[in-house]
N, C-alpha and C positions, 0 to 999 in steps of 0.2 A: 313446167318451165316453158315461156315461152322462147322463138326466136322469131325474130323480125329478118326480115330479106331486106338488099338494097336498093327495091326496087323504088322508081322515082314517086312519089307521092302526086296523083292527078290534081289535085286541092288547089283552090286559085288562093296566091301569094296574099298575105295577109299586110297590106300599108300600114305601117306605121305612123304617116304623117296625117296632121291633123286638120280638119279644113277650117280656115280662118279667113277672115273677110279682112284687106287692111284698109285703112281711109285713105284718100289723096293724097296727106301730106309724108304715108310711109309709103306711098309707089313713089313721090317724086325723092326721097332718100335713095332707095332703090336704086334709079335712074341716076340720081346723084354719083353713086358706087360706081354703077356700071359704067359712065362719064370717064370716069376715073380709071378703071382698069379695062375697058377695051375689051371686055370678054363678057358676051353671055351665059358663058356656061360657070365661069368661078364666080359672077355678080349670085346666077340660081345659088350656086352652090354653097354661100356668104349665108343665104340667107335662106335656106334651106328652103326653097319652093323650085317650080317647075321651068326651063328656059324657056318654053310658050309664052308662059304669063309675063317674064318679064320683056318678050322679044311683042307680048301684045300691048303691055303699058307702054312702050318704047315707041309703036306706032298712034297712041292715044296721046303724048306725053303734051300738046298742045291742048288740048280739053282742058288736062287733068291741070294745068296751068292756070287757067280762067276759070275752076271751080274752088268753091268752099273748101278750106282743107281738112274739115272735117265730115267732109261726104264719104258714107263710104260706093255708094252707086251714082255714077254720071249720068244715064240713060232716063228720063223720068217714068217708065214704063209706056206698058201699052195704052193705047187711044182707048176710048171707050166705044162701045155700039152704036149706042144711043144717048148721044150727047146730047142733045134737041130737049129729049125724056127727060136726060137728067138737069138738063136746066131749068124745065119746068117742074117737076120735082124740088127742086131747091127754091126756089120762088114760092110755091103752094106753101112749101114748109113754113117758109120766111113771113107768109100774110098770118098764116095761124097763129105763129108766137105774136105778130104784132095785134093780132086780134086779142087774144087772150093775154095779155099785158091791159088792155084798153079794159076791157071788162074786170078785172082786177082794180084797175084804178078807181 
């Protein structure tokens, strides 16, 4: 027979919530809601996400306005290194296909 004590379990809390990316057009719903009821915390809580997130689209909410509403990233990412490289690289590329097009022909 076992017996278990009550003591508190150290184990980091297991989320249940699941990570999901929404597009534009469901942050500006969102912000729509939140418009509407004046509260950060029951807009998160509607919509079961964090009141960060929605207090961060909130400060974005102009962006997210003048993008595609089926973006789900605003940011195009990061710059590249060696842009220079890579545009000579894409040219290089660009002569070979029209070379070997020509010799085909």
């Amino acid at each position: 027979m076992v017996i278990r004590g009550n003591k508190s379990s150290k184990r980091s809390r297991v989320t249940l919530k699941k990570r999901r990316q929404w597009c534009v057009r469901e942050k500006l719903m969102v912000l729509h809601f939140l418009d509407r009821s004046n509260s950060v915390r029951a807009t998160a809580r509607h919509f079961d996400i964090e009141p960060s997130q929605v207090r961060d689209w909130r400060s974005k909410k102009d962006k997210l306005k003048t993008s595609a509403p089926h973006l789900l990233k605003i940011h195009k990412g990061r710059n590249p290194y060696f842009s220079d490289l890579e545009q000579e690289l894409a040219k290089w590329i660009m002569d070979c296909r029209a070379q070997s097009l020509e010799i085909w022909q």
